[in-house]
N, CA, C and O of each residue as an XYZ file, in Angstrom:
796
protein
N      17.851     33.356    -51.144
C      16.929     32.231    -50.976
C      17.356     31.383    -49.776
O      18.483     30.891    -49.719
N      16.378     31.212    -48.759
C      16.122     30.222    -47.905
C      16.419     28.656    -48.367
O      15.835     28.230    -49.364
N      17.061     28.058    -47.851
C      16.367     26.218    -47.694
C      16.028     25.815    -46.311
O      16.580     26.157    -45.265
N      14.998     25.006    -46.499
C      14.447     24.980    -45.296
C      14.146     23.220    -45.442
O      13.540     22.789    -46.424
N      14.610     22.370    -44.428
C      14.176     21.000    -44.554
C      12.818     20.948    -43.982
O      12.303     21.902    -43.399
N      12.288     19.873    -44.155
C      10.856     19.465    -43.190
C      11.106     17.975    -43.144
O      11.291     17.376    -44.204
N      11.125     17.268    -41.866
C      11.092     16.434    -41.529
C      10.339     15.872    -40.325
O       9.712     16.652    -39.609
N      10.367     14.379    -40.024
C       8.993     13.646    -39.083
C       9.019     12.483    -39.720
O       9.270     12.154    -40.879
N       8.642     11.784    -38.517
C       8.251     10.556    -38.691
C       6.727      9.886    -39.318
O       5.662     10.487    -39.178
N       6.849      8.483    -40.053
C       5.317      8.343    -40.560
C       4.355      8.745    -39.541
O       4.252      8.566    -38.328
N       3.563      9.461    -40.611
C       2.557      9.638    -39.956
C       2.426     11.001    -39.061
O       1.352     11.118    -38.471
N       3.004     11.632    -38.956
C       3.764     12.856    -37.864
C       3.378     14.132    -38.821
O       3.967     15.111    -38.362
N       2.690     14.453    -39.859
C       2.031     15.267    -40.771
C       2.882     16.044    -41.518
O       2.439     17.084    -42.006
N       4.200     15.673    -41.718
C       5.307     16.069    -42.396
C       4.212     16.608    -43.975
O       3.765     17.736    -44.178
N       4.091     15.716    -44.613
C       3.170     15.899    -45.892
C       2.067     17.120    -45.842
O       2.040     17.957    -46.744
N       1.298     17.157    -44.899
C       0.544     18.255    -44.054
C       0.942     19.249    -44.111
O       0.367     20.041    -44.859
N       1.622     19.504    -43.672
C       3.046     20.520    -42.936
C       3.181     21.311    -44.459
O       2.915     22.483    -44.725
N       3.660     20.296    -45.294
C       3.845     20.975    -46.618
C       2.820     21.156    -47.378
O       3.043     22.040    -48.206
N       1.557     20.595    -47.471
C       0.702     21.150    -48.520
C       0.362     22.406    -47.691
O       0.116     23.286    -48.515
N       0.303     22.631    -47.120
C       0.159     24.194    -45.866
C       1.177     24.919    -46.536
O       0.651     25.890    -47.080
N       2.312     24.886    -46.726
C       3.100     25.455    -47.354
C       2.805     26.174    -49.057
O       2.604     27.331    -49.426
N       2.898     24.882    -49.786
C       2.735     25.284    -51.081
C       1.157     25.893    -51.185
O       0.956     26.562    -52.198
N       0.064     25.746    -50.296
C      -0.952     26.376    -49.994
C      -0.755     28.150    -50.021
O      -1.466     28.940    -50.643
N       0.274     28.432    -49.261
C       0.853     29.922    -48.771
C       1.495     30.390    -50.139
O       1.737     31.592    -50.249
N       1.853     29.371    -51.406
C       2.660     29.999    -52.700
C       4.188     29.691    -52.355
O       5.038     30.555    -52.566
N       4.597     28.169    -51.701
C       6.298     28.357    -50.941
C       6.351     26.803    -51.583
O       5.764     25.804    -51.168
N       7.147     26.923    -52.600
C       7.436     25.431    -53.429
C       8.166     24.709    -52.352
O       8.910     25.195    -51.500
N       7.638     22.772    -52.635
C       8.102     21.744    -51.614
C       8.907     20.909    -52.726
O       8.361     20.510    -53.755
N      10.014     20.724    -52.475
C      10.882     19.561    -52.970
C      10.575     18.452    -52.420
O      11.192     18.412    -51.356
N       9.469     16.783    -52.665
C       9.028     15.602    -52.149
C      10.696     14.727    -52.235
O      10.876     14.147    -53.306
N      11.457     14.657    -51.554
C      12.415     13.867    -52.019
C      11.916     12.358    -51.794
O      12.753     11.641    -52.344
N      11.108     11.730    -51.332
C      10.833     10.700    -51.166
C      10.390     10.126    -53.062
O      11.068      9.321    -53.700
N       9.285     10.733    -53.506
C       8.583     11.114    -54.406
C       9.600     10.803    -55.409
O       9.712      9.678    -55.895
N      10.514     12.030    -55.794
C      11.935     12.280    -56.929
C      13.007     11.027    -56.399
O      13.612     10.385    -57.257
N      13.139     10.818    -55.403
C      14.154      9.619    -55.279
C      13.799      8.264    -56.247
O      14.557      7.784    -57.090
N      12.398      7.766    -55.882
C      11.512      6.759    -56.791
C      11.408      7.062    -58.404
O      11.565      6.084    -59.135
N      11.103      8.616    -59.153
C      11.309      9.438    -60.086
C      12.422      9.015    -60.600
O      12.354      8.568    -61.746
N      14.053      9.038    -59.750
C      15.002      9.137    -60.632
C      15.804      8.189    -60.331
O      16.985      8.163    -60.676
N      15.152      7.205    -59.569
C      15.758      5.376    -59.885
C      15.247      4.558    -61.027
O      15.768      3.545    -61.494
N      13.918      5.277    -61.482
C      13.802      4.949    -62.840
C      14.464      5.344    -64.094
O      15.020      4.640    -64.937
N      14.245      6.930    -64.027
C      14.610      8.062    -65.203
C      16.012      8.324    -65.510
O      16.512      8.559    -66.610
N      16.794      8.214    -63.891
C      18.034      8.894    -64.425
C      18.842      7.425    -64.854
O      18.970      6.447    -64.117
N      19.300      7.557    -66.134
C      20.347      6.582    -66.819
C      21.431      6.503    -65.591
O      21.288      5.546    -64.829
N      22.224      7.180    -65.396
C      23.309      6.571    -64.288
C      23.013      5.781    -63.628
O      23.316      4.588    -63.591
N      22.193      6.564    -62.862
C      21.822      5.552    -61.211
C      20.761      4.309    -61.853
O      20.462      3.292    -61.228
N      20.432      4.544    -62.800
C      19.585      3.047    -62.774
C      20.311      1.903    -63.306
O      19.907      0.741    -63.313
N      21.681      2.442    -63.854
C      22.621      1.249    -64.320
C      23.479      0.388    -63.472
O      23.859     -0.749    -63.754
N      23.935      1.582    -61.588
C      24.627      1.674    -61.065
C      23.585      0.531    -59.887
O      23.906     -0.367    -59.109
N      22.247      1.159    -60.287
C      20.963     -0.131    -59.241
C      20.912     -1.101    -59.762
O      20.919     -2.106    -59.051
N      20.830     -1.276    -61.406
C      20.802     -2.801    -61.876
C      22.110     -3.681    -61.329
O      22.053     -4.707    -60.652
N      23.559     -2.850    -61.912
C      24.568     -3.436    -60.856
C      24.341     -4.011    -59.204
O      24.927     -4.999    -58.760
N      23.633     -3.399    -58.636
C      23.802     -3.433    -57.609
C      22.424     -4.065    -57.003
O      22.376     -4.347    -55.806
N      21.382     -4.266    -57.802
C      20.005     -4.938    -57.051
C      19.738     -6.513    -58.252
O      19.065     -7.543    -58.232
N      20.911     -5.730    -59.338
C      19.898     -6.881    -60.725
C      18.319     -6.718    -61.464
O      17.442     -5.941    -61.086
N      18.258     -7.441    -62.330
C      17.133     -6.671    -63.197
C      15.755     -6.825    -62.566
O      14.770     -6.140    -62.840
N      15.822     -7.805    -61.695
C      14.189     -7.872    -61.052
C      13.846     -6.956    -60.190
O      12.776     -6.952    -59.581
N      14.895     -5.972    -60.067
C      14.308     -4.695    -59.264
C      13.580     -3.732    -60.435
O      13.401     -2.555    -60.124
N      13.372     -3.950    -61.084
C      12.625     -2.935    -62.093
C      11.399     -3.579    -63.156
O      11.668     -4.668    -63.663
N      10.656     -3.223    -63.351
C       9.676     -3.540    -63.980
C       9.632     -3.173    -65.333
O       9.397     -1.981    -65.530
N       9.861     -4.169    -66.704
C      10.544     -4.047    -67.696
C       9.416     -4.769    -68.646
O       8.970     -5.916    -68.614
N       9.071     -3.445    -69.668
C       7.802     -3.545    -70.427
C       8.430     -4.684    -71.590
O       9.641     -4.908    -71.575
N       7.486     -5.420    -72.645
C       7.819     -6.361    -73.736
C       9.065     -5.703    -74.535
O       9.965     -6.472    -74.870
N       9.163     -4.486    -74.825
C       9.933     -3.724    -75.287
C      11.343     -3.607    -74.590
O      12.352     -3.191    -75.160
N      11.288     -3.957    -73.509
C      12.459     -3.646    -72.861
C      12.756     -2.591    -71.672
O      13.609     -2.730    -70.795
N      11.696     -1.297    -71.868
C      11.550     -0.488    -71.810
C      12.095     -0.723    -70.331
O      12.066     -1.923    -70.059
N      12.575      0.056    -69.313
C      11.846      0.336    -67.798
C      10.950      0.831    -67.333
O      10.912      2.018    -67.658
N       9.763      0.397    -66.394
C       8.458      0.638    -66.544
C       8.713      1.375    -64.930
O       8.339      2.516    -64.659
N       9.154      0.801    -64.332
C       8.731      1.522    -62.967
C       9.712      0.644    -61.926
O      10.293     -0.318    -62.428
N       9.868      0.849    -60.887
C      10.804      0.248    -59.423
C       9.611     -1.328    -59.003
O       8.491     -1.532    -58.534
N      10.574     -1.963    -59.453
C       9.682     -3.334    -58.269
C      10.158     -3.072    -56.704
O      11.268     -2.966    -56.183
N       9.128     -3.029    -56.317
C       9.060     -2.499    -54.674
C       9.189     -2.993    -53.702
O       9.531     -2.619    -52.581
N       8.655     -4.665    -54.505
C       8.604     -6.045    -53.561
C       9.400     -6.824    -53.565
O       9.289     -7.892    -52.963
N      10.549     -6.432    -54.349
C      11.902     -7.634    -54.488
C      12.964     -6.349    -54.073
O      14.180     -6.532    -54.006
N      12.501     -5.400    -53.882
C      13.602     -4.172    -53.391
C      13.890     -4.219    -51.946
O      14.922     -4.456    -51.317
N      12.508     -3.882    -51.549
C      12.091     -4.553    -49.973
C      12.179     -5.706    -49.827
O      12.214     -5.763    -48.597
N      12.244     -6.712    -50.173
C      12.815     -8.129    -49.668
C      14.237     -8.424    -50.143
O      14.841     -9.473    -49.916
N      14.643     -7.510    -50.743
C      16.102     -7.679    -51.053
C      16.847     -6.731    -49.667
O      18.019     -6.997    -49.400
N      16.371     -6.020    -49.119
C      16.732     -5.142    -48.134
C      16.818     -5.542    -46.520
O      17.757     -5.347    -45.747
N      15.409     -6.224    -46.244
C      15.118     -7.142    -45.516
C      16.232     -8.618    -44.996
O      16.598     -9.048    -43.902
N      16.427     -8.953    -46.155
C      17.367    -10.250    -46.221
C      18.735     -9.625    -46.022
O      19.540    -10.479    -45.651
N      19.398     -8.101    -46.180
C      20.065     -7.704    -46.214
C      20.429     -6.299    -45.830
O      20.170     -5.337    -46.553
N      20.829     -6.241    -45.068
C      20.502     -5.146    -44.349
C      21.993     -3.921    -44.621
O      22.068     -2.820    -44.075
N      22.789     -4.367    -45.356
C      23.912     -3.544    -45.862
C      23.619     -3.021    -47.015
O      24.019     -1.977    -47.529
N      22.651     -4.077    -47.513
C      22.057     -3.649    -48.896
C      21.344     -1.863    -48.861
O      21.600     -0.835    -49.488
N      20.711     -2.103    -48.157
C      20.298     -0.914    -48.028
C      21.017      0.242    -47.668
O      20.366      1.255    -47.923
N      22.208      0.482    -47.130
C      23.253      1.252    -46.909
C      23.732      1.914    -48.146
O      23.615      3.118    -48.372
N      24.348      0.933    -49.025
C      24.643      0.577    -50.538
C      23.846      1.590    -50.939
O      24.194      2.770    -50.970
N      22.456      1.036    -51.341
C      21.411      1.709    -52.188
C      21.322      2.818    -51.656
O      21.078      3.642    -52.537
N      21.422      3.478    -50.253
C      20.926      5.171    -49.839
C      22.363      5.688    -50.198
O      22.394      6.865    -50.559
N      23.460      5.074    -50.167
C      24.713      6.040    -50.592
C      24.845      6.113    -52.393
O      25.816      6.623    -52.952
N      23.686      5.509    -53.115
C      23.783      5.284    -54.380
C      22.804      6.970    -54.934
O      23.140      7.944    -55.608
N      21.424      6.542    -54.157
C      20.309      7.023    -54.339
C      20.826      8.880    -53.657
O      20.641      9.849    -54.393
N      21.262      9.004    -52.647
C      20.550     10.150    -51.963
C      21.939     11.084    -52.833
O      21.541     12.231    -53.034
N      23.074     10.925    -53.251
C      23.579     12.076    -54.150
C      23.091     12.611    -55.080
O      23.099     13.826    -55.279
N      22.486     11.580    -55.935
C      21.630     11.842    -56.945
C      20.346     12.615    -56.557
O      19.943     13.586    -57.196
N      19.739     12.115    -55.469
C      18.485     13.186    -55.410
C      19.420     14.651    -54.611
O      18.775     15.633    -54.981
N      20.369     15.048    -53.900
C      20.962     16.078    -53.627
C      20.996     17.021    -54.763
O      20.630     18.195    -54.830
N      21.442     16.353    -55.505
C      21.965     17.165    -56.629
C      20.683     17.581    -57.512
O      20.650     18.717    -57.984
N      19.660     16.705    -57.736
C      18.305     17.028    -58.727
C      17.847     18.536    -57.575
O      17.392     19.633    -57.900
N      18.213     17.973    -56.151
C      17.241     19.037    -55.450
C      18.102     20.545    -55.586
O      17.370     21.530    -55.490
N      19.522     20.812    -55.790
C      20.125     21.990    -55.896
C      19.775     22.757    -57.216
O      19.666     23.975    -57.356
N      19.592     21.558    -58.351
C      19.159     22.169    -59.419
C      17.511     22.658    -59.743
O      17.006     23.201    -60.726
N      17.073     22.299    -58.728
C      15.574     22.145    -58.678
C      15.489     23.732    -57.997
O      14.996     24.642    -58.663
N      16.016     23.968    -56.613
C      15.939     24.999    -55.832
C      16.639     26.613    -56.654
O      16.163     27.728    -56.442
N      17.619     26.379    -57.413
C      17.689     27.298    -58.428
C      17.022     27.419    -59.614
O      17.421     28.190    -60.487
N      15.953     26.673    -59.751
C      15.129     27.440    -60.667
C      13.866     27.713    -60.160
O      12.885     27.549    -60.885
N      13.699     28.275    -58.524
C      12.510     28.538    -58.065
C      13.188     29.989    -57.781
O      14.380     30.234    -57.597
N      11.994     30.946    -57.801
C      11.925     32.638    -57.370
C      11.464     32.589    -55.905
O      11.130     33.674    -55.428
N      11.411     31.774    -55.310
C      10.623     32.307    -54.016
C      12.195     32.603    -53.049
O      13.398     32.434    -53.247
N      11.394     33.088    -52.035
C      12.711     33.393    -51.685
C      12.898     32.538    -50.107
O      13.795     32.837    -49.320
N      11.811     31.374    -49.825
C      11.922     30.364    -49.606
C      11.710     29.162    -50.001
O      10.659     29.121    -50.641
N      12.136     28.321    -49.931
C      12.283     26.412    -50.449
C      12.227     25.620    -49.784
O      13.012     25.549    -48.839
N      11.253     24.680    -50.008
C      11.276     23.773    -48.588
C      11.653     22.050    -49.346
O      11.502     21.765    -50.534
N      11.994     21.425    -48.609
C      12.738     20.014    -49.106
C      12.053     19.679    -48.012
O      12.070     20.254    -46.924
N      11.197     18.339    -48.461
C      10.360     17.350    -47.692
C      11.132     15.993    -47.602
O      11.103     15.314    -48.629
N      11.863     15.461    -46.457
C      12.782     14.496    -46.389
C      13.051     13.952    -44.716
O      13.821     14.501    -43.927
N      12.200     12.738    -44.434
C      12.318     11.996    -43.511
C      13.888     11.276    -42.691
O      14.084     10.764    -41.589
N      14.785     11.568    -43.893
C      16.034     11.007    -43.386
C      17.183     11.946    -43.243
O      18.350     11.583    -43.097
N      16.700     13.383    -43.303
C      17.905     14.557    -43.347
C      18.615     14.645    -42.386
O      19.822     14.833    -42.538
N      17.893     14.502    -40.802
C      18.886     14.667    -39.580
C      19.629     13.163    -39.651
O      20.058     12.884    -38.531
N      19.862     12.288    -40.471
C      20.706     11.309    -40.063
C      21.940     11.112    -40.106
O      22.748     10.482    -39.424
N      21.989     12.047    -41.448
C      23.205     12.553    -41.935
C      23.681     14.023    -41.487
O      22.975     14.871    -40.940
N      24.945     14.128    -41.817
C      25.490     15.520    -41.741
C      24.730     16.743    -43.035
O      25.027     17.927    -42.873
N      24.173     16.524    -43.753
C      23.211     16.948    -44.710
C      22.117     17.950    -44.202
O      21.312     18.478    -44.968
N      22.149     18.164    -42.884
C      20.971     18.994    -42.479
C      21.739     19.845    -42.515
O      21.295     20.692    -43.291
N      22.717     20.160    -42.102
C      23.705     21.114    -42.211
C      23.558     22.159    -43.162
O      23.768     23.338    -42.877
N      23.066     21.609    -44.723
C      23.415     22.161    -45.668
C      21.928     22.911    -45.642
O      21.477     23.236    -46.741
N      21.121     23.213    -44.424
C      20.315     23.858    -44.868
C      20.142     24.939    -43.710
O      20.541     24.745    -42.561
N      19.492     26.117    -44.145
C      19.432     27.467    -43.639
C      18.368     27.134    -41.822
O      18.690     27.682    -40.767
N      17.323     26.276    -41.949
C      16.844     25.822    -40.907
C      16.073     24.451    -41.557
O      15.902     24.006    -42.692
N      15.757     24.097    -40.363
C      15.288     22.053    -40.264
C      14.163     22.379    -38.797
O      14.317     22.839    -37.666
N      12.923     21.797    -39.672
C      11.579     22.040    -39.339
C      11.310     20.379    -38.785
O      11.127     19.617    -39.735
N      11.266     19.799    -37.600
C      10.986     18.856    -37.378
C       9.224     18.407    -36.776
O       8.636     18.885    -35.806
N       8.843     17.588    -37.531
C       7.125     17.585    -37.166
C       6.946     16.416    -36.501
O       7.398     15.355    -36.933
N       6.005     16.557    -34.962
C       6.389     15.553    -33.999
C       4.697     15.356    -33.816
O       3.927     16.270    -34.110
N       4.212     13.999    -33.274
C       3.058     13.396    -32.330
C       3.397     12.471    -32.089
O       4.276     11.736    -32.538
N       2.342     12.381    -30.921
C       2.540     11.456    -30.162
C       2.802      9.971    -30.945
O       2.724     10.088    -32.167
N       3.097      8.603    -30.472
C       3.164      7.593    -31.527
C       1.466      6.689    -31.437
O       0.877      6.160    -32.380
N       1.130      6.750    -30.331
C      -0.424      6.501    -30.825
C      -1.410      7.077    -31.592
O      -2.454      6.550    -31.978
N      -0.847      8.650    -31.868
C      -1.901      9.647    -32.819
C      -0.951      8.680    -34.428
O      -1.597      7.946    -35.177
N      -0.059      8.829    -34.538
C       0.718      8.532    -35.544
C       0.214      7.100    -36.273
O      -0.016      6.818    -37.449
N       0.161      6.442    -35.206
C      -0.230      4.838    -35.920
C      -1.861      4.791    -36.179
O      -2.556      3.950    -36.748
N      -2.204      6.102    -35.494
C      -3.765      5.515    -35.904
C      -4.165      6.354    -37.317
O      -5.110      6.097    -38.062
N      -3.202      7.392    -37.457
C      -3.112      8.292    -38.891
C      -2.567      7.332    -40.225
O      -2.934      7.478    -41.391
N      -1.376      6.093    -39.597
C      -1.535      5.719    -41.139
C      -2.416      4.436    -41.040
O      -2.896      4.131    -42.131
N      -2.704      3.722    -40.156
C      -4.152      2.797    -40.202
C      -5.388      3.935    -41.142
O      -5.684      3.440    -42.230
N      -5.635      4.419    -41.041
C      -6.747      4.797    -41.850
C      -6.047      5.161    -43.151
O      -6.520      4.916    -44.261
N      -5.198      5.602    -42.988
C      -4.359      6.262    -44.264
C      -3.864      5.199    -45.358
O      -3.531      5.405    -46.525
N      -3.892      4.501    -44.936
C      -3.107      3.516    -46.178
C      -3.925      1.927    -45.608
O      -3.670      0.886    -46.212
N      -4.683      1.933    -44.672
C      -5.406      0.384    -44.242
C      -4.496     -0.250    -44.026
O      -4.306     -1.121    -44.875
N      -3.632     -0.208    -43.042
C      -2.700     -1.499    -43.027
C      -3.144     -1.818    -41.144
O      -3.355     -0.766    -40.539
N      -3.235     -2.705    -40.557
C      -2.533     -3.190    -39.267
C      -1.826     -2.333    -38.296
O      -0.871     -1.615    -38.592
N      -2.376     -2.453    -37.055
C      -1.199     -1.795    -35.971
C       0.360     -2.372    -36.165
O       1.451     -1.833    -36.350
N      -0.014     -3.470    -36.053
C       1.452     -4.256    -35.963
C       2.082     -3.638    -37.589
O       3.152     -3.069    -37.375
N       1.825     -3.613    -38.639
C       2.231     -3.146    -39.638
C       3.031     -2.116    -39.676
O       4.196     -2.088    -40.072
N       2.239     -1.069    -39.161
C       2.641      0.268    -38.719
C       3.520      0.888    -37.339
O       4.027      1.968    -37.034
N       3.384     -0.387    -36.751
C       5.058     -0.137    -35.461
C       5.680     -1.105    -36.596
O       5.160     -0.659    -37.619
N       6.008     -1.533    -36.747
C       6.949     -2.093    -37.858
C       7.700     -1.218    -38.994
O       8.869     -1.384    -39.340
N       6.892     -0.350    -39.455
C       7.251      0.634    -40.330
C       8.157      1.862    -39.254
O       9.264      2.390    -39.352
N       6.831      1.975    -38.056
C       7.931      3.300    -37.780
C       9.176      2.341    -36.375
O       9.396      3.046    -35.390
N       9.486      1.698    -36.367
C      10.657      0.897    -35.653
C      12.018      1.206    -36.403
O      13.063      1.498    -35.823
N      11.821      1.077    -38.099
C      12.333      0.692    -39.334
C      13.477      2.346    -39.497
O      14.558      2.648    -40.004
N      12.062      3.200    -38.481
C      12.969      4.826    -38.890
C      13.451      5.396    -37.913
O      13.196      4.958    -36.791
N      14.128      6.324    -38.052
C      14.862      7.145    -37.181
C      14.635      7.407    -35.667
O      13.451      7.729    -35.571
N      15.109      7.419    -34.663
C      14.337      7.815    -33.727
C      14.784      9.144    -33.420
O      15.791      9.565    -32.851
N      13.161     10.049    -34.261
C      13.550     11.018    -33.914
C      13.629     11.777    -32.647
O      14.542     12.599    -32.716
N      12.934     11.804    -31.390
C      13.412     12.210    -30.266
C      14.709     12.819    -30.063
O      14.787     13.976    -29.650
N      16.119     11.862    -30.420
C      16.998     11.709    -30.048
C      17.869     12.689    -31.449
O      19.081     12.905    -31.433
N      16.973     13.140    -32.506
C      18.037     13.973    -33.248
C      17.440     15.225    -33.219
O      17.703     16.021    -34.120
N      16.322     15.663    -31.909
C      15.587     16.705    -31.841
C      16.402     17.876    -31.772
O      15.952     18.893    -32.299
N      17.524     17.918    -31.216
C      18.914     18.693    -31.327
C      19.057     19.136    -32.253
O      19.262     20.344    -32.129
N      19.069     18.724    -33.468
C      19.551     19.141    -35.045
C      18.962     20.056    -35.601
O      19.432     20.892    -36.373
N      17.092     19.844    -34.948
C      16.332     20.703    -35.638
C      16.343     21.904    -35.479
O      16.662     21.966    -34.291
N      16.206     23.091    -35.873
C      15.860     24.274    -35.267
C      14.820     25.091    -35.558
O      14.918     26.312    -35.679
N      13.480     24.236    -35.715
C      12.141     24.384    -35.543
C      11.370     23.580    -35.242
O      11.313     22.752    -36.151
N      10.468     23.248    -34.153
C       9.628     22.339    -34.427
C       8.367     22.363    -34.101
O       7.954     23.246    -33.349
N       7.624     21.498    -34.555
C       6.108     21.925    -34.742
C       5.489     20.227    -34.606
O       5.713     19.151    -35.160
N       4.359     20.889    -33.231
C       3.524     19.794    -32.814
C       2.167     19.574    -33.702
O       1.196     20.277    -33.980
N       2.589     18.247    -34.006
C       0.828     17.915    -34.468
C      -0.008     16.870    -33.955
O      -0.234     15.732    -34.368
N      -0.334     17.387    -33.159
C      -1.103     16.228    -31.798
C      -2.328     16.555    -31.714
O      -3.202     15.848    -31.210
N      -2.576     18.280    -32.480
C      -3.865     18.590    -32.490
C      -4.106     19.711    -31.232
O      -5.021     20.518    -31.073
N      -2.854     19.413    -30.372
C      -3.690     20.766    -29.084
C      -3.403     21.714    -29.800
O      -4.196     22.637    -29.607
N      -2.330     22.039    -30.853
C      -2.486     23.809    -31.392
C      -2.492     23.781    -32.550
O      -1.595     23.131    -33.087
N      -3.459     24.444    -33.370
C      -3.866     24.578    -34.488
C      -2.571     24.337    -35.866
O      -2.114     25.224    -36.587
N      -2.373     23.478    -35.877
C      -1.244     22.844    -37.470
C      -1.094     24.705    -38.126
O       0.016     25.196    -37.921
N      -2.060     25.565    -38.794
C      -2.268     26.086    -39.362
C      -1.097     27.399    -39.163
O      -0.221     27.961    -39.821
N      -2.029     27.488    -37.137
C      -1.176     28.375    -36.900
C       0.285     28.409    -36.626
O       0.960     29.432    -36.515
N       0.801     26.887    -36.504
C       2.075     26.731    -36.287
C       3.104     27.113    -37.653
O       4.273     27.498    -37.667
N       1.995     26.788    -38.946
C       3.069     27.280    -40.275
C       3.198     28.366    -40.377
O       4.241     28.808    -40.858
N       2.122     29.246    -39.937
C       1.743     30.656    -40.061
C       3.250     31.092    -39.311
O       4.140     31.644    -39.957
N       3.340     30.863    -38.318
C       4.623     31.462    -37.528
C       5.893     30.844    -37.812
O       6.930     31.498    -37.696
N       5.898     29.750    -38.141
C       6.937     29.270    -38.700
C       7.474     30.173    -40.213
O       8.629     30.458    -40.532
N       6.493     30.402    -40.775
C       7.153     31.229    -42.159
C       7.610     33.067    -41.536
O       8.599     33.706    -41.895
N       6.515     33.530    -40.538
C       6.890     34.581    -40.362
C       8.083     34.983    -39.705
O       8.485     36.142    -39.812
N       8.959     33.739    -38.725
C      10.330     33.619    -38.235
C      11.346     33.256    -39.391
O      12.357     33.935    -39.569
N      11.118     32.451    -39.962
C      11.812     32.607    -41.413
C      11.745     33.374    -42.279
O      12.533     33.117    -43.189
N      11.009     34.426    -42.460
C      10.853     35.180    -43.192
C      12.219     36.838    -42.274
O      13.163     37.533    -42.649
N      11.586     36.686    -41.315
C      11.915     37.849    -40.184
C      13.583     37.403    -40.047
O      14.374     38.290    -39.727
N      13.946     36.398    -40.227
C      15.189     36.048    -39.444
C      16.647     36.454    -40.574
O      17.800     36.265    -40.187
């Protein structure tokens, strides 16, 4: 079995990229998705976040229960603090490592793809067989999540300021695939699986 990362910046059709995939029958690990999943679910890490964010990061039914991640005191706790967030990704991303190794051994395909915006930042790309990086221009990008989610230009250079610059970890990747629209998205997965497949 293959692992194969996919990564890109908002908006850069990373998500795309992969429903094209699981389209073809080639399971996607969302780590963005399971990270949010198992800051609720998993007992450790949500004891290790209450330590470390306090209880108004979570949304806590009459019962007691935990209902879901408060998003807006997470992000303004992050904002105000910018180590904070260091903290929380060295809390968060072992835990999703590890859901994703156990996840990738119980798939038959004999490729796996892990959907994850922050893999080249770390030494973590490493741990995979190839790293699929998905690139456009940044004006196609901001006008993809303006319609996509209704927010503001200024909103959306704000968001992608916030991430990686990928350009500069284009090195790491060792695939990449334009979505700007001059060559067909489709056909770029098409060849992308048949070099992974072939290699």
């Amino acid at each position: 079995m293959k692992k194969v990362a996919i990564t890109g910046g908002i908006g850069s059709g990373k998500t795309k990229v992969c429903e094209l995939l699981q389209e073809k029958g080639y399971p996607v690990y969302p780590s963005d998705d399971k990270a949010k999943y198992l800051m609720v679910h998993d007992q450790g890490l949500r004891t290790k976040l209450l330590a470390l964010l306090g209880t108004e990061a979570y949304v806590v039914g009459n019962d007691g229960q935990v209902l879901d991640l408060n998003k807006g005191i997470i992000s303004s706790a992050i904002f105000e603090d910018s180590s904070l967030k260091t903290r929380l990704e060295s809390l968060v991303h072992p835990v999703v490592r590890e859901d994703f190794e156990k996840w990738s051994n119980e798939q038959t395909s004999s490729l796996v793809f892990h959907e994850s915006a922050l893999v080249l930042l770390t030494r973590y790309y490493l741990h995979f067989d190839a790293v699929v990086l998905v690139s456009a221009p940044e004006s196609i990008r901001v006008e993809r999540v303006m319609k996509r989610d209704g927010v503001s230009r200024e909103a959306v250079l704000k968001r992608i300021q916030s991430q990686p610059f990928y350009d500069e970890l284009e090195e790491r990747a060792t695939h990449l695939i334009d979505n700007s629209g001059v060559i067909r998205l489709e056909d770029q997965v098409m060849a992308l699986l048949e070099d992974l497949i072939e290699a």
